[in-house]
PAVOKOL-646085 format. One record per residue (C-alpha): residue number from 1; residue in one letter; x negated, y negated, z negated. Coordinates in steps of 0.5 Angstrom, whole numbers, plus 500, padded with zeros to 3 digits. Each point is the difference from the previous one (the first is absolute). Layout:
REM PAVOKOL-646085
[NUM A [X Y Z]]
...
REM end
This chain:
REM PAVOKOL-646085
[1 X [469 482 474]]
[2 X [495 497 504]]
[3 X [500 508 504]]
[4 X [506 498 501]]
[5 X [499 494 502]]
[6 X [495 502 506]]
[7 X [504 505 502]]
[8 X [506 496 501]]
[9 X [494 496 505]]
[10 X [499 506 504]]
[11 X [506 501 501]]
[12 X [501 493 502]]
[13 X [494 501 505]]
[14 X [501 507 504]]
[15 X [506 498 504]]
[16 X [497 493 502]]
[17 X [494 503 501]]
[18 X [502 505 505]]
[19 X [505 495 503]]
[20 X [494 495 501]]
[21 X [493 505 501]]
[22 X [503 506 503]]
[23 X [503 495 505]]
[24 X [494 497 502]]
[25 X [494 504 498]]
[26 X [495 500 504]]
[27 X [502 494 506]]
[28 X [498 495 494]]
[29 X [496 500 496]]
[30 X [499 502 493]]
[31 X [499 495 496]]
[32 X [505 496 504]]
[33 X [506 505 498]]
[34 X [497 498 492]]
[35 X [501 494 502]]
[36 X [507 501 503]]
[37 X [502 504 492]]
[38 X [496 494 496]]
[39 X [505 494 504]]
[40 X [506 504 498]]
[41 X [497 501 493]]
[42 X [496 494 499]]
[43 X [499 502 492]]
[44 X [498 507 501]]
[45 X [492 499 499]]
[46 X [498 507 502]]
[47 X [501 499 507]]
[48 X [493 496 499]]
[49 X [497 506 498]]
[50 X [502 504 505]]
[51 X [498 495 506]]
[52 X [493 501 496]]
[53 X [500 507 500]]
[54 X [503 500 507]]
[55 X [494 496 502]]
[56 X [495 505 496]]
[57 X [501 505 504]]
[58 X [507 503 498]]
[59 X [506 502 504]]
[60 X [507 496 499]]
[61 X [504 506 496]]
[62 X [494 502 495]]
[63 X [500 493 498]]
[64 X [507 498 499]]
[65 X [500 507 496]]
[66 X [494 498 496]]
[67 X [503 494 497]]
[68 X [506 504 499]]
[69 X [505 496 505]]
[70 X [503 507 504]]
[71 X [501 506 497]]
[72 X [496 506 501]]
[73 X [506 503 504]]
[74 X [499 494 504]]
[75 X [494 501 501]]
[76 X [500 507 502]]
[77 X [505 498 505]]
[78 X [496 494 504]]
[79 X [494 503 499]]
[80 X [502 507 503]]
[81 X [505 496 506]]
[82 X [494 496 502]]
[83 X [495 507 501]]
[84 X [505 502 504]]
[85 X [501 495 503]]
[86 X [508 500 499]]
[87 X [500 493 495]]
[88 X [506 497 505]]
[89 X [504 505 501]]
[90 X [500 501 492]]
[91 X [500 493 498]]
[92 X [507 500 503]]
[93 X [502 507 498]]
[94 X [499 498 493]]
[95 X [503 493 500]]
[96 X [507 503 503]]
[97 X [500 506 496]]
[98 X [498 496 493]]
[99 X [505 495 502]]
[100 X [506 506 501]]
[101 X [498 504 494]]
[102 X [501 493 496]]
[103 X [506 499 502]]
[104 X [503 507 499]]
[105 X [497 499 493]]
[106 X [503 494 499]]
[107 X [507 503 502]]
[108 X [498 505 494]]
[109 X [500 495 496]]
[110 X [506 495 502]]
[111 X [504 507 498]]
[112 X [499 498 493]]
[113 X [504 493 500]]
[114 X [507 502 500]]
[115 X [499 504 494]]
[116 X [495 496 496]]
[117 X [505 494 501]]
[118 X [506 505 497]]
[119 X [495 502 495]]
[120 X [498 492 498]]
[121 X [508 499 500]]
[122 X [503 505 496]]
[123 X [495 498 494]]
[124 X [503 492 501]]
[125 X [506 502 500]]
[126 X [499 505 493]]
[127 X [496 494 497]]
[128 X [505 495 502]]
[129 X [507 504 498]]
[130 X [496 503 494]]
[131 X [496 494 496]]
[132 X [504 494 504]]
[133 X [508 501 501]]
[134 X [501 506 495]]
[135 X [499 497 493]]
[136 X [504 494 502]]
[137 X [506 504 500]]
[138 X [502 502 493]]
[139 X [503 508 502]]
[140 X [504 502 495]]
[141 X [503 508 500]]
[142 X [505 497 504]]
[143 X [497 497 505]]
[144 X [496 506 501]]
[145 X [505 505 501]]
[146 X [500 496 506]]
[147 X [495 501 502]]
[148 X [496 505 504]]
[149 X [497 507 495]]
[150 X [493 497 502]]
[151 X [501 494 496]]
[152 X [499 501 493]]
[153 X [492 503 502]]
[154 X [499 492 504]]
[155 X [503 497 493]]
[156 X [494 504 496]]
[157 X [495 499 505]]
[158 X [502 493 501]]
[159 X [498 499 492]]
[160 X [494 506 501]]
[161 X [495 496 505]]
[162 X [496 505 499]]
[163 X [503 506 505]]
[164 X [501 495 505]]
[165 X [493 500 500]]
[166 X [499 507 499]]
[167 X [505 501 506]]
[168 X [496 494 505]]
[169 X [493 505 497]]
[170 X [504 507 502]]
[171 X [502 498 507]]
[172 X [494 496 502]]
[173 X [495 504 498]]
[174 X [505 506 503]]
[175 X [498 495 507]]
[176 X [494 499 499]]
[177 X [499 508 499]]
[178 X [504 501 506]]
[179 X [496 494 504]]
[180 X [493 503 498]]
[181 X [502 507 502]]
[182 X [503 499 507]]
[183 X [497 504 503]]
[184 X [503 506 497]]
[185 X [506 499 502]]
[186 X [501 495 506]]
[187 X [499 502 507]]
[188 X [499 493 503]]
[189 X [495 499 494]]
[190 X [496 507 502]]
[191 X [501 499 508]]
[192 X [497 493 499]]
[193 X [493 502 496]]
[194 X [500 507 506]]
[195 X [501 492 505]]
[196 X [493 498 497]]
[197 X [497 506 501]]
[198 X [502 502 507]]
[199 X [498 491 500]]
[200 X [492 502 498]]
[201 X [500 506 504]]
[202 X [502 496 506]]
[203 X [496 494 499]]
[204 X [494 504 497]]
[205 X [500 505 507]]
[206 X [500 493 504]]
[207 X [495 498 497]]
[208 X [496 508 503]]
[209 X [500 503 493]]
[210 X [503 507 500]]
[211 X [505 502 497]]
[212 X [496 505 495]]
[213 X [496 493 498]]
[214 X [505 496 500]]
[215 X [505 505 495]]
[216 X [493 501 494]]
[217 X [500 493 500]]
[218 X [507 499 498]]
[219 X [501 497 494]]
[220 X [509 499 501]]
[221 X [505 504 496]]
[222 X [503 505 506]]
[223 X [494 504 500]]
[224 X [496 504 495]]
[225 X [493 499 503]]
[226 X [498 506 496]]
[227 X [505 504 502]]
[228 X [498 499 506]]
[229 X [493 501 500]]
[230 X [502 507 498]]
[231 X [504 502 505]]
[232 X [495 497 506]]
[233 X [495 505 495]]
[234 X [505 505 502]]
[235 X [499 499 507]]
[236 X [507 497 501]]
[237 X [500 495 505]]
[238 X [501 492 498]]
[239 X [507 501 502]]
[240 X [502 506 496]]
[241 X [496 496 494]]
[242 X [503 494 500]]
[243 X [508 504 500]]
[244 X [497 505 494]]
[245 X [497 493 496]]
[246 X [506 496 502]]
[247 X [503 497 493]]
[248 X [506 499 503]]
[249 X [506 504 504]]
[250 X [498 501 508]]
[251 X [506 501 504]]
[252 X [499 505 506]]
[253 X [500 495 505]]
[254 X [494 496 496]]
[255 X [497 507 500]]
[256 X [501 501 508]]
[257 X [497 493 501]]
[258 X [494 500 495]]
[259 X [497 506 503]]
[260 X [502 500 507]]
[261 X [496 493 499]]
[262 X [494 503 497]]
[263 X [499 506 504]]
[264 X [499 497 507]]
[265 X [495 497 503]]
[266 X [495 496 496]]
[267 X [500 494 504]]
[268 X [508 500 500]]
[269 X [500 500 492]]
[270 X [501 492 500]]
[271 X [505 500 505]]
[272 X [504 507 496]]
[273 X [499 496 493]]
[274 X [503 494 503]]
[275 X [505 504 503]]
[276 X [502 503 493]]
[277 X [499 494 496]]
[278 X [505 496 505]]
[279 X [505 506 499]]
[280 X [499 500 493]]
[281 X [502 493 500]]
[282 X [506 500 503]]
[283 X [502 505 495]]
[284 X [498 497 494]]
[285 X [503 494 503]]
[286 X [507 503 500]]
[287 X [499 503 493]]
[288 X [499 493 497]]
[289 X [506 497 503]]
[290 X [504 507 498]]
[291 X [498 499 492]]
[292 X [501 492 501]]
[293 X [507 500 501]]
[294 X [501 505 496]]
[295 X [497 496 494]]
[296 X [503 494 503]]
[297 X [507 504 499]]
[298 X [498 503 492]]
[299 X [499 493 498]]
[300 X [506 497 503]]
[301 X [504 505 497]]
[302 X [496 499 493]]
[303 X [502 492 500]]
[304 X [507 501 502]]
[305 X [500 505 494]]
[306 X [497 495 495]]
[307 X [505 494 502]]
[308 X [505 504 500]]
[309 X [498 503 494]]
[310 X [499 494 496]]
[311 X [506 496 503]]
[312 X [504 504 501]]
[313 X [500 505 493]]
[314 X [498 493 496]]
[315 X [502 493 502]]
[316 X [507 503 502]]
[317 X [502 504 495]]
[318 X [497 495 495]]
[319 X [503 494 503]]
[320 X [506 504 499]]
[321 X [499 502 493]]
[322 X [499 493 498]]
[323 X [506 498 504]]
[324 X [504 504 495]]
[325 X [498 500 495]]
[326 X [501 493 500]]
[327 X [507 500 502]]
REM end
């Protein structure tokens, strides 16, 4: 719990960190940028310790690591951007791509409301129709002969309690399974973990590590670190290592651009990473918009299927039947 706890608080640094330090490094001095972090966060104590440390003779970026306030990633980032002497131009890198990389996950993630809502519904329903209007109407054989073919199955539900929830057990354990499992079957799901990778090399690059470096240090989903070390020990170049390591699907253009970006001048390396990062983005952009229409349709299909299904094959035909049998 406390691990948790404290990497919740590095993640809560890093982006202010470099928003705040990497700004102004080096025009101010250290211990007045801690003091900037310590008055948006007046109840985090271990900035103290890093003006002490700081006044010790330590660097800004080994401080904030010591005491656990950035990620070692971060720390990688601002300490080789510094010795580069490219720290502004990766500070905006990072904030502007960060910030679209999140909006393209969080697109992912608003995919999934539409059906979660139809998902939510269509146990309400069941549980209203089964346990609250089904036994108020006493249904003889010929109400029932009215009544749809389905709905001698609902009456023995609607007295077994115990396969609605068998049922509410199947399917959500059936969602959670294909939830947990996504990257096995939708592509925006794949191309949005392939989106961070290209994400960290970019960003890593910008910040003067290579791209051998920065792929080793990797720990995301799209790559196999492993397999790629092997293919570089193979003498493949970084290119032809990551398309043979890559976990997911590579489209032909995603190739082109990946090696075409690699194998030019190393100095143009940054700038070819970010061309096929914004290429990337775009794409993915569009894959996310494909499949968020389509779910949205699915799930507009499965409510109106369940209104109808329950309106339509149980309160008319039962209002019917009562009406007769009455008459």
């Amino acid at each position: 719990m406390l691990e948790s706890l404290q990497l919740d608080l590095q993640r809560k640094y890093d982006d202010v960190v470099i928003e705040v330090v990497g700004r102004l490094y080096g025009r101010k001095s250290d211990v007045y940028l801690i003091d900037l972090l310590e008055e948006m966060y007046p109840k985090e104590r271990r900035f103290e310790e890093v003006k002490a440390l700081i006044r010790r003779g330590e660097d800004i970026f080994t401080a904030l690591y010591q005491k656990q306030l950035i990620s070692s990633r971060t720390y990688e980032y601002l300490s080789s951007a510094r010795r580069i002497r490219g720290l502004k131009e990766f500070v905006m890198a990072y904030r502007d791509s960060t910030k679209e990389i999140r909006e393209v996950v969080n697109a992912l993630r608003r995919q999934l409301i539409s059906p979660t809502i139809a998902l939510l519904m269509h146990y309400a329903v069941f549980w209203t129709m089964l346990y609250k209007i089904l036994p108020a109407f006493p249904i003889d054989k010929k109400i029932l002969s009215f009544l749809p073919s389905y709905f001698p199955f609902l009456i023995y539900t609607s007295k077994n309690p115990w396969v609605f929830y068998a049922y509410l057990g199947l399917t959500l354990g059936t969602v959670l399974v294909l939830y947990f499992s996504q990257d096995k079957f939708n592509p925006a799901y794949r191309m949005a973990e392939k989106m961070k990778f290209y994400l960290y090399l970019y960003q890593s690059t910008k910040a003067g590590k290579k791209v051998e470096e920065a792929v080793k240090a990797y720990r995301g989903r799209a790559v196999d670190v492993e397999a790629f070390n092997s293919a570089m020990a193979a003498g493949k170049s970084p290119g032809e290592a990551i398309l043979q390591s890559m976990r997911y699907p590579v489209s032909p253009v995603e190739r082109t651009l990946l090696i075409s970006a690699l194998e030019g001048d190393e100095k143009e390396i940054p700038k070819n990473i970010e061309d096929l990062y914004r290429e990337m983005l775009d794409m993915t952009k569009v894959v996310i918009s494909r499949i968020g229409n389509v779910l949205s349709f699915i799930a507009m299909i499965f409510v109106a299927g369940i209104l109808l299904f329950f309106y339509g094959g149980f309160y008319l035909p039962l209002i019917e039947a009562v009406r007769r049998s009455v008459v």
